[in-house]
Every structure is written in structure tokens, then in C-alpha cells.
LUMKOLLO-963959 format. One line per 5 residues: their letters; for each residue z, x, y of C-alpha. Coordinates in Angstrom, 3 decimals, decimal comma. Layout:
N
A	Z/X/Y  ...
***
This chain:
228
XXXXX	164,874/193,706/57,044  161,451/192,811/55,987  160,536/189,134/56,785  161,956/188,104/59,938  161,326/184,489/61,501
XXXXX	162,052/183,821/64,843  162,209/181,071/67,096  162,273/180,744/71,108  162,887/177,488/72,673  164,375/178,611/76,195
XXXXX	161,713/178,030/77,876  159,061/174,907/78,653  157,322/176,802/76,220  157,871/176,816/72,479  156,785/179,686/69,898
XXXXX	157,818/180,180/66,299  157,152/183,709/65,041  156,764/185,433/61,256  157,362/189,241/61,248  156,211/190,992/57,692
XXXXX	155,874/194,287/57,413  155,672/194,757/61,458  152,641/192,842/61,514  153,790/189,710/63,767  151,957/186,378/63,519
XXXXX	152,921/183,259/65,663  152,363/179,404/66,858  152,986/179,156/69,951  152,800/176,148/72,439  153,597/175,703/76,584
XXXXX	155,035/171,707/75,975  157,564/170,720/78,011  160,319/167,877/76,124  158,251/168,531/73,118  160,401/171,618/71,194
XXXXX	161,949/168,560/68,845  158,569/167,414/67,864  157,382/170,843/67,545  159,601/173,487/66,220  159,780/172,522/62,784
XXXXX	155,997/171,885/61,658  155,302/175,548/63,445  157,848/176,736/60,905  156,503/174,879/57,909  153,177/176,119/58,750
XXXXX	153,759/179,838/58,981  155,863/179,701/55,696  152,710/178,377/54,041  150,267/180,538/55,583  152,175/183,506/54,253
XXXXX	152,728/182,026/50,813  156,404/182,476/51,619  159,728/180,312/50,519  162,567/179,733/53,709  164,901/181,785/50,969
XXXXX	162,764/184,434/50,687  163,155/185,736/54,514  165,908/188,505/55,373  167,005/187,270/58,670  165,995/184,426/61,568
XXXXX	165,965/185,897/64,614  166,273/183,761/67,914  166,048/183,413/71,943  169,777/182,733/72,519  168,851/181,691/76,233
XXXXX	169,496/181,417/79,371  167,624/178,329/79,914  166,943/174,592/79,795  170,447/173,276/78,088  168,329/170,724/75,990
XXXXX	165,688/173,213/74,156  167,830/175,522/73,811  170,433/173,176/71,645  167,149/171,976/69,910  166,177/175,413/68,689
XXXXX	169,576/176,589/68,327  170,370/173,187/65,901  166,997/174,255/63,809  168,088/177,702/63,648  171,585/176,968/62,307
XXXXX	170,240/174,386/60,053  168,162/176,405/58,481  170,140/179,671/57,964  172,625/177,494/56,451  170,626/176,120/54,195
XXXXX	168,863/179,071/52,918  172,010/180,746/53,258  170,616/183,642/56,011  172,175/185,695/58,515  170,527/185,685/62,086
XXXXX	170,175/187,670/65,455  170,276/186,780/69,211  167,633/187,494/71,602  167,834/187,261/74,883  165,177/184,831/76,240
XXXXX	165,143/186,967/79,415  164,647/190,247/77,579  161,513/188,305/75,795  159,937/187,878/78,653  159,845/191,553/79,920
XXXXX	158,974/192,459/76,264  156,167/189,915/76,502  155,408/190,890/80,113  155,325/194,574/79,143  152,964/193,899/75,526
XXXXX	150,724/192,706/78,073  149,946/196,113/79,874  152,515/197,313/82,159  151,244/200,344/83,461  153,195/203,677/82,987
XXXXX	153,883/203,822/86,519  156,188/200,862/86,301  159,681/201,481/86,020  161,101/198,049/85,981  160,497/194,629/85,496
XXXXX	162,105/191,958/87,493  162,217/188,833/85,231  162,809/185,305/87,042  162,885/182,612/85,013  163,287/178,690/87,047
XXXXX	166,583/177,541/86,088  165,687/174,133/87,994  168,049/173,201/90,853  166,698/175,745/93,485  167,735/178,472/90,862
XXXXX	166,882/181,440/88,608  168,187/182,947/85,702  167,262/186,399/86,795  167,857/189,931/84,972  165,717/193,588/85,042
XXXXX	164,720/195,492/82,586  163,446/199,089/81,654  161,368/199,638/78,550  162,760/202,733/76,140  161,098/205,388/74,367
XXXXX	161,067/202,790/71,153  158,733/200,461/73,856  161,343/197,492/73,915  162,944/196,233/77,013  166,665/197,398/77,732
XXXXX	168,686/195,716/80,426  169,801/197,309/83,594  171,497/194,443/85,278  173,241/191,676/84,362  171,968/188,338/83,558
XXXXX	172,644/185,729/86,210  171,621/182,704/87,592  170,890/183,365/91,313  169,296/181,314/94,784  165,496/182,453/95,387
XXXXX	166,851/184,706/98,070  169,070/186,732/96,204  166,427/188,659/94,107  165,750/191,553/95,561  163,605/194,892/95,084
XXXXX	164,350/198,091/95,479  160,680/199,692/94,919  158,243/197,031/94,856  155,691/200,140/94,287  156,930/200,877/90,667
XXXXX	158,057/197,165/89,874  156,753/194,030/87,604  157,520/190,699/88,268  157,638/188,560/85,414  158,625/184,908/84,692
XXXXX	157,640/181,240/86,621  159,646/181,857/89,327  157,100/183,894/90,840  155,027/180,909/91,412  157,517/178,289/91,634
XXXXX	159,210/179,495/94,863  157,765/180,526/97,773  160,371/183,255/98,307  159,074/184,756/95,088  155,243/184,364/95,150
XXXXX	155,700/186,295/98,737  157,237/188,820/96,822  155,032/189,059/93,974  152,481/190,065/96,298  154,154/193,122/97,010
XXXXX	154,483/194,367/93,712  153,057/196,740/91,346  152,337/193,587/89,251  153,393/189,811/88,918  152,965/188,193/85,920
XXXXX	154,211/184,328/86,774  152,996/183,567/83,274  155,089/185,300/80,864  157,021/183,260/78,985  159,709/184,128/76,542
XXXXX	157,642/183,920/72,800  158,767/184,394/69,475  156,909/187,414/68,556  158,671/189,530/71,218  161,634/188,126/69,787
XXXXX	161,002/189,722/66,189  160,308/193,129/68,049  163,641/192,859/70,052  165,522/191,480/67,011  164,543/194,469/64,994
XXXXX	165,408/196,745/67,886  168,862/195,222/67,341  169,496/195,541/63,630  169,197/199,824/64,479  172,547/199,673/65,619
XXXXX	173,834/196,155/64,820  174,233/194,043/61,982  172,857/190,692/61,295  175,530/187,885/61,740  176,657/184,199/59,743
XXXXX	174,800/181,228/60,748  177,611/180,187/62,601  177,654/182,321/65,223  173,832/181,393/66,223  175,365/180,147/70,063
XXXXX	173,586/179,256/72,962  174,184/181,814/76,488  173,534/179,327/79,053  175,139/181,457/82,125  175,071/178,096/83,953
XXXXX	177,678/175,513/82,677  177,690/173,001/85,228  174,265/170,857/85,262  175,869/167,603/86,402  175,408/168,120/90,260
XXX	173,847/170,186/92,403  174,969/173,736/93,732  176,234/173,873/97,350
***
């Protein structure tokens, strides 16, 4: 799989990536309520920067969530739209994975063993998950993603651990915490480009699938009212 395009929407941030060749170019924008007005131009213009038709891509690749319920649907809708029009098959990311792949692209130093992602999930809550980063230098999971109170995330070895994700500054709980870290990066956002990386990590041992099953993992599924 050549020519990958992927798109992340999880997040207040929004990033549309082109992967050709390995070499990874991307828009990317932090605009919160703006992914609708957005996604598609970003698209459109890194098509025509690479001289390259929708039809002529091997796969869209995309951050399947958790996150906001809205952007995700909005990215999700774009992403279904167009592999069914271009007839494509896609990939799922997770958006949490993204944001240790992004976190770690950054310069995690080799000391680190882990990084603690912590994403706000509004509602005094996080969609949470950790992550080690294999020989092939793309994050694996070693916990389950969740969405979690503040006070549940916990550290075993601060020493040898990254924080990554806007929890870390959006709850006091987790800025204390990020001070005792190895590293906190409260700025790492899930992006498109680490979504290429991870979605080619994925087609080693997986294959692409229909347009249909591009679906949303929210974790959460009640938004209505607030948690106990």
C-alpha cells in the first residue's frame, strides 16, 4: 500500500495526512467545532499538491476515536463518503495510539518505557490508555482503553514514564502528576501523519477493510447527563 490518506478528527484538533512512498506530508489545524468546515478543503488540497486523483490512493486510513462524539461522526461521515465513492478500503487508528506515536516522534528519550496518554473526554473525564513503542518505533498498547475520573490514572514509575495528551493541563490531578514524570507533553494531539505510520503498522498483519466498516469507538455511550 503505497498512497495512504488519513484523517484524524478525535480531537479539538483536526489533521489530514498524505503518505507516498513513506514520506508523510500533512495540514493540520487545533480548531475546535470547525472539523466540518475543515476536513474536506485539507483533503482537496493535498490531492492537488501531489498531482494525485482520490481513485488513485490504495487505502484511507483513520483515527477511529475515542473522543468528542461530534468530530468524530464528522470525520468518520467524510471517510466513508469518500471510500465509497472512490471505491477504497480503509483502516482504524486509534486516536489514543496517535497521540503516543505523535508524543514519541517528538523525542521520547530511550529511557522511557511508557507513555501514559490522557486525552479530556469533557465531563470530569479521560479517555486514558498506555503505550510502549516496538522495535518497528510505533506505539503498542499495554492497557486497555477507557474512559476514567482524574484520580484513577495512576503511575507505576513516574522515572521511566511520558505523559501525553490535554489532560495533563486540564486537571489539576494531572498537571501535579506531570511534574513527576520523565516527561509531559500536554500538547500532543492525535494527527494524521501518525495515523499513516500506525495504519501501515497494521496492514503487516491485517488487511484493509470495506468502507462500511469505517465505525466510530467512542468507549463512552452515554453523553446525555453527567456521571455520578
Amino acid at each position: 500500500m503505497d498512497k495512504i490518506l488519513s484523517i484524524e478528527t478525535s480531537s479539538e484538533a483536526c489533521s489530514v495526512a498524505l503518505s507516498i512512498n513513506d514520506s508523510v506530508s500533512e495540514k493540520f489545524e487545533h480548531a475546535p467545532r470547525r472539523h466540518a468546515e475543515l476536513v474536506l478543503p485539507m483533503v482537496r488540497s493535498l490531492l492537488a499538491e501531489a498531482e494525485l486523483a482520490l481513485g488513485a490512493l490504495d487505502i484511507i486510513a483513520f483515527g477511529r476515536g475515542p473522543g468528542s462524539f461530534t468530530s468524530l461522526r464528522i470525520g468518520i461521515g467524510v471517510v466513508q463518503g469518500l471510500a465509497w465513492g472512490a471505491d477504497l478500503p480503509v483502516v482504524p487508528v486509534s486516536s489514543l495510539a496517535a497521540v503516543a506515536q505523535a508524543a514519541f516522534e517528538r523525542g521520547v528519550a530511550a529511557e522511557i518505557s511508557r507513555i501514559c496518554v490522557a486525552m479530556d473526554a469533557r465531563m470530569q473525564e479521560l479517555y486514558s490508555a498506555e503505550f510502549e513503542i516496538g522495535v518497528n518505533g510505533l506505539a503498542q498498547p499495554v492497557s486497555t482503553e477507557r474512559v476514567c475520573p482524574p484520580s484513577a490514572i495512576l503511575v507505576d514509575a513516574p522515572g521511566q514514564v511520558c505523559g501525553a495528551g490535554n489532560g495533563f493541563e486540564r486537571y489539576p490531578e494531572l498537571a501535579q502528576l506531570g511534574q513527576g514524570l520523565a516527561l509531559c507533553m500536554p500538547d500532543s494531539w492525535p494527527r494524521a501523519d501518525a495515523v499513516c505510520r500506525l495504519a501501515r503498522g497494521w496492514l503487516e498483519n491485517n488487511k484493509p477493510l470495506p468502507a462500511a466498516l469505517a465505525q466510530p469507538v467512542y468507549i463512552r455511550d452515554k453523553v446525555a447527563e453527567k456521571p455520578a
